[in-house]
C-alpha positions as CSV (number, residue, x, y, z in Angstrom):
1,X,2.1,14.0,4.9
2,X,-0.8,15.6,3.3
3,X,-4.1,15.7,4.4
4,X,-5.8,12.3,2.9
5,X,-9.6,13.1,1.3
6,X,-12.2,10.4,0.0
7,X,-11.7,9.7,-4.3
8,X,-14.0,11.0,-5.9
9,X,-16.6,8.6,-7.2
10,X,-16.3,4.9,-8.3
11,X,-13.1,3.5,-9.9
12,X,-14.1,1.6,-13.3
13,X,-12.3,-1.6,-14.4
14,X,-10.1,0.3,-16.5
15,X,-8.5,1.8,-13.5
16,X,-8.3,-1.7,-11.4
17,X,-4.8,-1.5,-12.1
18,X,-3.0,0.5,-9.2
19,X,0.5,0.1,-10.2
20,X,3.2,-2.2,-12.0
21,X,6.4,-2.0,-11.4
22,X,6.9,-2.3,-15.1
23,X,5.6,1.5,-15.3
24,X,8.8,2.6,-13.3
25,X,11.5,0.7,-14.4
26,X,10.5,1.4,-18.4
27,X,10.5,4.9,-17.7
28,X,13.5,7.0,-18.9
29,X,14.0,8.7,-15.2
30,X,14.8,4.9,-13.4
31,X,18.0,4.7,-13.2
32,X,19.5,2.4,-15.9
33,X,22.2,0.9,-13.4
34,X,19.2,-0.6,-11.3
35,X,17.4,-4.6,-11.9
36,X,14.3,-4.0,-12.7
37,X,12.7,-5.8,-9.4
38,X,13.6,-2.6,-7.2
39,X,10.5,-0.8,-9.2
40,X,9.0,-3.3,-7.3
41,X,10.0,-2.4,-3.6
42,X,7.5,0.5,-2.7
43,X,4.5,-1.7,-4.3
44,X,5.5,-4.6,-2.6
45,X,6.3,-2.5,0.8
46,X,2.6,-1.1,0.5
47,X,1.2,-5.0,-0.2
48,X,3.1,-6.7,2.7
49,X,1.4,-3.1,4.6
50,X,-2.4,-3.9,4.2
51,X,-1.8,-8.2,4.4
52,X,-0.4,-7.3,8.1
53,X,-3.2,-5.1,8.8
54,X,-5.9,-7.7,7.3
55,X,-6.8,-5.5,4.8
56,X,-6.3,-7.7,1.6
57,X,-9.6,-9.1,-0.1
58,X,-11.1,-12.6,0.7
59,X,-10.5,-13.6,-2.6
60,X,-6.5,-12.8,-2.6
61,X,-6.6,-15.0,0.7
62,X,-8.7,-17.7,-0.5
63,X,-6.0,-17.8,-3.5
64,X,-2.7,-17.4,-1.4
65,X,-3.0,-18.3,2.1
66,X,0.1,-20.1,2.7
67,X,1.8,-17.2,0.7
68,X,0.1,-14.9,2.8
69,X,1.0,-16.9,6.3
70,X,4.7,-16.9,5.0
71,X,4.3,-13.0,4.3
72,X,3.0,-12.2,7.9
73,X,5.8,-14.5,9.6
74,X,8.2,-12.5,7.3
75,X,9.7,-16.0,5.4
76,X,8.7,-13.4,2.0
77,X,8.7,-10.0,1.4
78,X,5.9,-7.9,0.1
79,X,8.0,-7.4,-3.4
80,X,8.4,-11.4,-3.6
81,X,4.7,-11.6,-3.0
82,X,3.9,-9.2,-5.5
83,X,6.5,-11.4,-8.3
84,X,4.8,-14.5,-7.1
85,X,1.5,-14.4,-6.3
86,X,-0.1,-11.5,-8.6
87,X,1.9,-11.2,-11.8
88,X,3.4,-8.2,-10.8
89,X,0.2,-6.4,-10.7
90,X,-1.5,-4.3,-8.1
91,X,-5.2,-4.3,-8.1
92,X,-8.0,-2.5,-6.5
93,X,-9.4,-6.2,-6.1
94,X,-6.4,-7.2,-4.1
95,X,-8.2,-5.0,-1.2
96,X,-11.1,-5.8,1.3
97,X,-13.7,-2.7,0.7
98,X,-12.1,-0.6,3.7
99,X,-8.9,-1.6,2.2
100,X,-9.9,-0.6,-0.8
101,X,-11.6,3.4,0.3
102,X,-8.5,3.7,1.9
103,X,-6.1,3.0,-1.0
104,X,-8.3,5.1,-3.7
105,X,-7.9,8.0,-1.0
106,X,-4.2,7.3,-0.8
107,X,-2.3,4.8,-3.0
108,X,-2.0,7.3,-6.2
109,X,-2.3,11.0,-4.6
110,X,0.5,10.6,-1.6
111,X,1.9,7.1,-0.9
112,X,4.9,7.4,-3.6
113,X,5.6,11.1,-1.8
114,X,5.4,9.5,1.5
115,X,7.6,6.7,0.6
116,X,10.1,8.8,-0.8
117,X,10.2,11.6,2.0
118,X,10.7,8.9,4.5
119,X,13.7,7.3,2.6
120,X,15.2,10.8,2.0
121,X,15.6,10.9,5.5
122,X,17.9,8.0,5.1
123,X,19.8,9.6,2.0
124,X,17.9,6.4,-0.3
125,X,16.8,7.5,-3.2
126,X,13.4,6.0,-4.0
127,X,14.5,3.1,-6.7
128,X,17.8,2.2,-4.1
129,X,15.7,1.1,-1.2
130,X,16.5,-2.3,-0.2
131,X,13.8,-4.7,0.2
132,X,14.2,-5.4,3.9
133,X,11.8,-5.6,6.4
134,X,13.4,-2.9,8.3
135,X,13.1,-0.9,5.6
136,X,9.3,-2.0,5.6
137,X,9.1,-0.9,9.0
138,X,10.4,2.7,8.4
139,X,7.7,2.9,5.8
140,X,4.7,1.3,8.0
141,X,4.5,4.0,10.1
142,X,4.2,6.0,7.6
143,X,1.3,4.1,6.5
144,X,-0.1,3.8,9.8
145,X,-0.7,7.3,10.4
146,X,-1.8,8.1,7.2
147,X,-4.7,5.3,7.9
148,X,-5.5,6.5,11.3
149,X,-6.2,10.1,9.7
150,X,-7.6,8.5,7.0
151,X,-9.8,6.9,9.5
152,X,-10.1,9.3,11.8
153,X,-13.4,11.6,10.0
154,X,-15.5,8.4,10.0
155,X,-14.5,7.7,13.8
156,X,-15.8,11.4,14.8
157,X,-18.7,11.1,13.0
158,X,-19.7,7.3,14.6
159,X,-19.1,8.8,17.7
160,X,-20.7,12.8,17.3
161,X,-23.4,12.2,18.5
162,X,-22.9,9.3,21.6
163,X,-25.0,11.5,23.3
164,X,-28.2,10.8,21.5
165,X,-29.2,7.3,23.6
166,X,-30.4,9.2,26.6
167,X,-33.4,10.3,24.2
């Protein structure tokens, strides 16, 4: 896992989009003997990630609650909820603002590496990883640790300087 820094500046509309699975499986490396809804598995492995972790925006959970509910007592995956619930679309505005920090930090730079490495492990190549939520929990801690070191600089710094309410 590589070391996880801040983006660097404000993300415009434009670049709102984080990922499709449509971008994968129309690519001439996916592997033509594969549906199309396995581009979908890491995306909807990272989704079903930050709605466990409350991370998701208020407006993604004023529009799918029950969706949501269903996703965090595991009746749907996070690949079903992407298919159902945002067009098959990944959005910055899916994400509550720490959500959000941590994703631009992330999402594009490392997550697909991570993913990969920790499915290599289990001779899967990336596109072949079945949607289960064992699976998903192979790639949580994954995500776990890379938010904890994400979060980790802002932690230090809240606490540098504890010291300070003797003055």
């Amino acid at each position: 896992m590589k070391t996880i820094t801040p983006s660097s500046g404000p993300t415009t509309s434009q670049d709102s989009i984080l990922d499709r699975p449509i971008w994968h499986s129309e690519d001439p490396s996916y592997p033509s003997n594969l549906p199309e809804e396995n581009a979908a598995t890491h995306i909807g492995m990272y989704i079903a990630w930050f709605i466990t972790n409350f991370l998701e925006s208020d407006a993604l959970k004023e529009d799918n609650a029950r969706a949501i509910e269903d996703l965090r007592s595991r009746k749907i995956t996070g690949r079903e909820f992407l298919a159902s619930n945002c067009d098959d679309i990944f959005m910055l505005t899916d994400l509550n603002p720490d959500g959000r920090a941590f994703t631009e930090a992330y999402y594009k730079q490392n997550y697909f590496q991570d993913f990969i490495e920790t499915f290599s492990r289990e001779n899967t190549p990336p596109f072949e990883v079945e949607n289960s939520w064992a699976n998903y929990e192979l790639i949580a801690d994954t995500l776990c640790e890379a938010y904890k070191q994400w979060k980790a600089p802002s932690l230090v710094a809240a606490y540098s300087h504890w010291w300070q309410f003797w003055r």
